[in-house]
Structures are given as C-alpha cells and as structure tokens.
C-alpha positions as a Python dict, from the first residue, in 0.01 Angstrom:
ca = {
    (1, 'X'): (0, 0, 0),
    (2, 'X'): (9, -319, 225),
    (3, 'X'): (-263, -457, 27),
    (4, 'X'): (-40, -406, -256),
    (5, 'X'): (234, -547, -104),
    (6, 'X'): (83, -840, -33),
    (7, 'X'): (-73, -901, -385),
    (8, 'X'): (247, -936, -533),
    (9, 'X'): (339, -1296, -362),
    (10, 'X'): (-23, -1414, -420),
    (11, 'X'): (8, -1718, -660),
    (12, 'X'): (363, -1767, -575),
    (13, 'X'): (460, -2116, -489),
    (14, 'X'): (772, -2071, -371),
    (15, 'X'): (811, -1925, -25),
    (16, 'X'): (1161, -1804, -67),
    (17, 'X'): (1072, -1617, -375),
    (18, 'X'): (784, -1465, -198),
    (19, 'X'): (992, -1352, 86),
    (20, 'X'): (1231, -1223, -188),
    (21, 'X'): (972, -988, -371),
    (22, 'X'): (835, -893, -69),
    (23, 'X'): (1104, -793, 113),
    (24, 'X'): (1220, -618, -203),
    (25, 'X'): (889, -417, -248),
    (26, 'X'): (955, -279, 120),
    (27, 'X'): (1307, -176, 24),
    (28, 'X'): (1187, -18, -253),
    (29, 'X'): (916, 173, -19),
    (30, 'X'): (1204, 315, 215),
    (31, 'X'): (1389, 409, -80),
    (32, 'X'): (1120, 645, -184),
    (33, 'X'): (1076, 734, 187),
    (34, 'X'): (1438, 820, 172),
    (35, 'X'): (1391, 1062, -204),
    (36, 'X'): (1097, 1235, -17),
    (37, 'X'): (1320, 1324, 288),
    (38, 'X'): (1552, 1417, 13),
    (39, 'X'): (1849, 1169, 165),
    (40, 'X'): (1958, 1151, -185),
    (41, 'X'): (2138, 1482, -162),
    (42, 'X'): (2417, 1374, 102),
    (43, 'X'): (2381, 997, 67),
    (44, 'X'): (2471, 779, -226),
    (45, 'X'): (2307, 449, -294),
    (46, 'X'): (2547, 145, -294),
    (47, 'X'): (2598, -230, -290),
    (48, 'X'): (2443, -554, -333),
    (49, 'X'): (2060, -374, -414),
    (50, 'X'): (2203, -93, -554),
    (51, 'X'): (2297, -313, -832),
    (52, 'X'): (1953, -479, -872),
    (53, 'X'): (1774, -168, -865),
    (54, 'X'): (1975, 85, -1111),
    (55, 'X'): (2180, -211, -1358),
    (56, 'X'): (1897, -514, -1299),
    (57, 'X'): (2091, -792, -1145),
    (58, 'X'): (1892, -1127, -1141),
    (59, 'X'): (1960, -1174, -770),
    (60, 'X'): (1725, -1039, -475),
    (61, 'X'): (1907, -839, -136),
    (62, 'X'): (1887, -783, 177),
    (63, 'X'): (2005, -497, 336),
    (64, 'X'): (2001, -126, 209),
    (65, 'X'): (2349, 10, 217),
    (66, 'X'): (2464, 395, 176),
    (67, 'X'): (2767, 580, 151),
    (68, 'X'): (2795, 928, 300),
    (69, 'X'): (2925, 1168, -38),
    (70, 'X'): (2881, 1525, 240),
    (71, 'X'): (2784, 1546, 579),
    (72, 'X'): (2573, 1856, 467),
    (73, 'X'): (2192, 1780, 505),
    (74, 'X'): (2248, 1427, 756),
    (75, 'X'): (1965, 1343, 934),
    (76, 'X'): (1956, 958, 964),
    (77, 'X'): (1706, 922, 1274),
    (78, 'X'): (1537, 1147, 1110),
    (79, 'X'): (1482, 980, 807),
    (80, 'X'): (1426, 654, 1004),
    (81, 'X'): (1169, 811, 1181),
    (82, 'X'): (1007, 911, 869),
    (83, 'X'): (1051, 621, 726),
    (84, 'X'): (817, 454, 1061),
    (85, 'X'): (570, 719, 989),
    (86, 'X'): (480, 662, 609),
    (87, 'X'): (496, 303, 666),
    (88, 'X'): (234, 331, 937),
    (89, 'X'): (44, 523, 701),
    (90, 'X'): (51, 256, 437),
    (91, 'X'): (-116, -32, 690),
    (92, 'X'): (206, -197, 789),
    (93, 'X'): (314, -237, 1161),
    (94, 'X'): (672, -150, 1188),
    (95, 'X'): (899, -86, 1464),
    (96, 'X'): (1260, 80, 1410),
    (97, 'X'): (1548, 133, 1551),
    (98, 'X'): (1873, 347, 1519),
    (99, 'X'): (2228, 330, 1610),
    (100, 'X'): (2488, 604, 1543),
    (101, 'X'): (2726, 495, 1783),
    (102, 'X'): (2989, 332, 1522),
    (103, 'X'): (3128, 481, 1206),
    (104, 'X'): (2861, 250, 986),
    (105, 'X'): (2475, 375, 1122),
    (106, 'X'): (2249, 154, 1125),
    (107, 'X'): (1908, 154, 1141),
    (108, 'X'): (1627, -159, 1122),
    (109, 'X'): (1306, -123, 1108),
    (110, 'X'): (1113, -460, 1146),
    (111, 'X'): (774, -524, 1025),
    (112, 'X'): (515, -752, 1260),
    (113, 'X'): (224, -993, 1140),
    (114, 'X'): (324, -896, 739),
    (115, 'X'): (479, -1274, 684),
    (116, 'X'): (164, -1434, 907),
    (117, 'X'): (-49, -1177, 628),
    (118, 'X'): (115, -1316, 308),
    (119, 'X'): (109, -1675, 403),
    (120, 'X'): (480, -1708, 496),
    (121, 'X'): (498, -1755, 830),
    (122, 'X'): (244, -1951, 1116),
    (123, 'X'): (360, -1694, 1397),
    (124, 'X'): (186, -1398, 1397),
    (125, 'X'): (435, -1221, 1558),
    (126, 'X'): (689, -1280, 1328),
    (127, 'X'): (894, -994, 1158),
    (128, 'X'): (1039, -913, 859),
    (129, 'X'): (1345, -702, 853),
    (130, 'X'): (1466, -427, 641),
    (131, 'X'): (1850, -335, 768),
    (132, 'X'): (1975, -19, 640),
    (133, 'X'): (2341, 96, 668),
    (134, 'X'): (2534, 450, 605),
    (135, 'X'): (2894, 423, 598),
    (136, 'X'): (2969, 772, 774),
    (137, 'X'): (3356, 757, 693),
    (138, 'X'): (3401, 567, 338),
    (139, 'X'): (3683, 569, 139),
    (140, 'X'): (3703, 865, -83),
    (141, 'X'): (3731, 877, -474),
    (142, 'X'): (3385, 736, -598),
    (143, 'X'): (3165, 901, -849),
    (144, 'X'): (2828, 920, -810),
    (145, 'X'): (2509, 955, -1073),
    (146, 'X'): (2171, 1079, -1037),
    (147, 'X'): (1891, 855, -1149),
    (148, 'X'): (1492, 842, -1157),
    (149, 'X'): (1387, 385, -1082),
    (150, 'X'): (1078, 261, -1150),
    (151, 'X'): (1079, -92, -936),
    (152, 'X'): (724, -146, -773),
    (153, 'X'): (728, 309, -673),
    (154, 'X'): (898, 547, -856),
    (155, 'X'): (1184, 771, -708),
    (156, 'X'): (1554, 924, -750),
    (157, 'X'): (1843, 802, -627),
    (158, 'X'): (2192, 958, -634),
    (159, 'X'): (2447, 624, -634),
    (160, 'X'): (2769, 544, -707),
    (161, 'X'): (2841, 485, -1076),
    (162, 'X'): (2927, 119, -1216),
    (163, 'X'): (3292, 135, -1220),
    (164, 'X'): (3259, 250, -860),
    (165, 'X'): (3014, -47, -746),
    (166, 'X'): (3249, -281, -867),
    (167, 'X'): (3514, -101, -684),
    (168, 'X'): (3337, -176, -334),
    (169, 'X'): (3237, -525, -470),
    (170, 'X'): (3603, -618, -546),
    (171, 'X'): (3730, -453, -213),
    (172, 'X'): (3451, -739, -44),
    (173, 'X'): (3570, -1043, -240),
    (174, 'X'): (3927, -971, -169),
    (175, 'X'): (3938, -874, 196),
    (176, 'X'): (3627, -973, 348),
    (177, 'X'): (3700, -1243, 614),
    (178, 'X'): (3437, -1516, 479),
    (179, 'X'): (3340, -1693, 170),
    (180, 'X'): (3014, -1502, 33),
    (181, 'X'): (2813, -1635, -225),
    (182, 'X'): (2630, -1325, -324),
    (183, 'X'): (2994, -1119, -343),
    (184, 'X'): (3127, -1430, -587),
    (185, 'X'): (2752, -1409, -790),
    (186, 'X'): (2799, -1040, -854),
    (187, 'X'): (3180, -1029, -923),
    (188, 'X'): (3058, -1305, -1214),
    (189, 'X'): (2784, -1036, -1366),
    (190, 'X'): (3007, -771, -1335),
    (191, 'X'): (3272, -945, -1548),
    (192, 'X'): (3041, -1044, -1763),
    (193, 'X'): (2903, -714, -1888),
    (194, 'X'): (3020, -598, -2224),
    (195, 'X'): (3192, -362, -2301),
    (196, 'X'): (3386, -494, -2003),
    (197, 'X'): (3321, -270, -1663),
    (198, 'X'): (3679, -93, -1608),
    (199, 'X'): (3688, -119, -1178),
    (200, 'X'): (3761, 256, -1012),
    (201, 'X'): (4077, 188, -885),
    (202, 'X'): (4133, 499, -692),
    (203, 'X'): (3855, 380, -524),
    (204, 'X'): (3950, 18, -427),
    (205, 'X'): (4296, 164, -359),
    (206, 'X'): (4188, 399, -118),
    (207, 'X'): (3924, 119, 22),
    (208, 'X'): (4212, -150, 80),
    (209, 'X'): (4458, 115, 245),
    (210, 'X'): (4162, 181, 453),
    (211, 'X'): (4080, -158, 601),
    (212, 'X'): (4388, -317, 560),
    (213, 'X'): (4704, -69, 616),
    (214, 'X'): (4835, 154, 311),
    (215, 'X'): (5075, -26, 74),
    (216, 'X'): (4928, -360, 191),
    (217, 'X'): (4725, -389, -125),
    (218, 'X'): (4773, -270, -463),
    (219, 'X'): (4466, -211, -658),
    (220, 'X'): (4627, -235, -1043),
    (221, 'X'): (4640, -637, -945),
    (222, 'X'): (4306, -678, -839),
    (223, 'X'): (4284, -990, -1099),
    (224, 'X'): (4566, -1126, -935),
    (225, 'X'): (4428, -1066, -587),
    (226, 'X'): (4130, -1193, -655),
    (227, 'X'): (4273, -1523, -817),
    (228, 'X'): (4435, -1600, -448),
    (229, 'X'): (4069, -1589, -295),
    (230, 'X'): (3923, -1818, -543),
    (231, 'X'): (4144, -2039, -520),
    (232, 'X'): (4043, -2070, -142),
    (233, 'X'): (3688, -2085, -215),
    (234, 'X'): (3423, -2395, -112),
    (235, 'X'): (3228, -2329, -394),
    (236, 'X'): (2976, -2577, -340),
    (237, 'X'): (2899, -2393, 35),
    (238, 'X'): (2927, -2019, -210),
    (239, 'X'): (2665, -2168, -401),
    (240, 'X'): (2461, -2309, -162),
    (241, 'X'): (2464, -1919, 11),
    (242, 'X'): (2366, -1734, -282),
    (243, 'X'): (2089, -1983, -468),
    (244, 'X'): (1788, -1818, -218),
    (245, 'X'): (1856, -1514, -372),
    (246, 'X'): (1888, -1586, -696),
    (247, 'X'): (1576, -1513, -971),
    (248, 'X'): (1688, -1836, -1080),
    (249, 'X'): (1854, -2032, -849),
    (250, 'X'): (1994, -2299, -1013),
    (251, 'X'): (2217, -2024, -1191),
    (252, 'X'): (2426, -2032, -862),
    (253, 'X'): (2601, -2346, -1070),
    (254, 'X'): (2781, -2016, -1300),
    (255, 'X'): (2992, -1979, -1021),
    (256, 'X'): (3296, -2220, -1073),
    (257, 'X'): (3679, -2185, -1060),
    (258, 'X'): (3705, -2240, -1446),
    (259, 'X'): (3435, -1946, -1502),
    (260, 'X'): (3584, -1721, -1257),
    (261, 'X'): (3962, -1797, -1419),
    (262, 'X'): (3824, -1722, -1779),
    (263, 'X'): (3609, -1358, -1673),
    (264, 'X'): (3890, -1254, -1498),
}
C-alpha cells in the first residue's frame, strides 16, 4: 500500500500537487480504516473533503472532519488506534495521537520518512500529517446519506447531505473570525451548481445560535449576511490561501466581489 502510495506522485512535477494527492490518498486510507471499524454508524462525514470525496470538488483538503449524528457505538481512540495499526500494516511509519478533552476530538496521526520516500522533502524525519476532528456536540437538524466512494480504496461513508454541507460551509464564511480562501472557493462551487443547492436552514440557524447567541443571526438572510463578509474580504490574500489546493490553481482568480455578488 505504501508502494502504492508513493507511485501516484511519481512523474509529478509539481511538489505541491504531489503533497496534495498524497496526502489525499492517506485520507482516503483512514476513511476506509474508519468503514471497517464501522465509525460510519455514529459519525457522519463533513466539510471541506467531504465535499471532494462524495460531490468532486476540484480543490484538495486537509483535515478529516466528523460530526457526531448518536453517541451509540463511539469509540474514537479506538478507531485511532486502529487506524495506527492498519497503517503499520501497509509499510507506513505513523505515530498518533488523541485528545478528548474538548467538545471537538481530535486525533493526528503523523507519518515519518513518507515525504523523504516520495521525493518531497530532504529531512528524513519529516512528517506528514493527517488531522482528524469529531465535533461531539454539533448543532442539530442535519440530514445525513449513506454512500459507497471509490477515490484511490473503496468504502461507505454515512455524511451529511448537500443542502446540509452548505449549511456548515455558510455558518464558516459568515462567522468564522478570519478570511479563508478555501471557505470563499467552496461557497463559489456551491452556488454554482445547478439546479441551485437550497442551504438547510434549520441547520445554519441552529449552528449560528450556537456559536454566536440565539436571535443574533437569522439564517433566511444568509445572502445578506454573507454580502457584509465579502465586502470585508482581501481577496487577493483569499486567493493567494486557497491556489495550493486548488486542481487548478490559477482558478483561485473565480473568486472576486463581482462573481460572488452575481452567485449570490
């Protein structure tokens, strides 16, 4: 499985596209991890890679994030843990950790001497970082869907449905704290879509009375709320933050004030 890893960013001149399919063939390995602990029953798949793994967004992740749908079957060292083991198993050298101290889990499990392997990196020692995160207490009123992927393994995931993704994704662009470019990105796709994506707002409602007080927020104007954020926006610093990611990175230039005022 390393060795297959590894093949994938053979021939690839660019180093931050490498990084990009590699780290994106390990997600996809702790994802099946995840199915064969069968995680899938009390977590739901969400966010950023979510997107690019069940609707095919054109822009790589980072992190693995999770949102806890019952606390019936939770075992998220365990699943860590197993995660450790079948890694091991497939040649790679990775060391994890786990903290359930705070609502949000989190677990990373870091990978040594796979950059130095695939050319990336001079340092031997340096690691490459999966982050996953399980939101313990989310906001309730999501729906969630079952569905078998195929990217690089094969496995089923139980995720939040489209309407809901954009949900969270709308909650980040209006409330998180700092401008970024992969939130602004994805907000573009999802207004792009047609037929148009309809936004769960029972779901963003119950998100912003969440995080920022109840009656603070109302959801129905999410166009409007959103407006006020772009309008703050460096664009050329949101661009700059999302083009690594991108498939194509020069498509980061989508992202302007009049595109933003015409999807929304």
């Amino acid at each position: 499985m390393k060795e297959e890893a590894l093949a994938l960013v053979r021939g690839v001149s660019d180093p931050g596209q490498a990084l990009n399919l590699l780290r994106e063939y390990l997600q996809a390995f702790v994802l099946r991890s995840l199915h064969e602990s069968e995680a899938f029953r009390p977590l739901a798949f969400v966010g950023g890679t979510a997107l690019r793994f069940l609707h095919n967004l054109p822009r790589y992740s980072e992190d693995l994030d999770f949102s806890l749908v019952s606390p019936a079957g939770y075992f998220g060292q365990n699943w860590i843990a197993k995660a450790k083991s079948d890694l091991t198993l497939a040649g790679f050298n990775p060391e994890v950790t786990w903290n359930d101290r705070k609502v949000v889990h989190t677990g990373w499990i870091r990978l040594a001497g796979l950059l130095h392997d695939a050319g990336l990196s001079a340092m031997p020692a340096q690691k490459l970082a999966i982050k996953v995160e399980i939101d313990t207490r989310p906001p309730t009123g999501a729906r969630c869907e079952r569905r078998i992927v195929t990217r690089h393994l094969t496995f089923l995931l139980q995720h939040h449905d489209l309407p809901s993704l954009l949900a969270g994704k709308l909650h980040a662009a209006i409330t998180r704290k700092y401008a970024k470019g992969r939130d602004w990105y994805d907000l573009v796709w999802y207004l792009s879509q047609r037929p148009p994506v309809v936004p769960n707002l029972a779901l963003l409602q119950n998100a912003l009375d969440q995080t920022q007080g109840a009656g603070c927020y109302d959801a129905q104007s999410w166009r409007d709320l959103v407006r006020k954020r772009v309008a703050t926006l460096n664009l050329p610093t949101v661009c700059d933050d999302v083009s690594p990611f991108l498939e194509r990175p020069q498509d980061a230039a989508l992202i302007t004030h009049e595109n933003l005022e015409a999807l929304l």
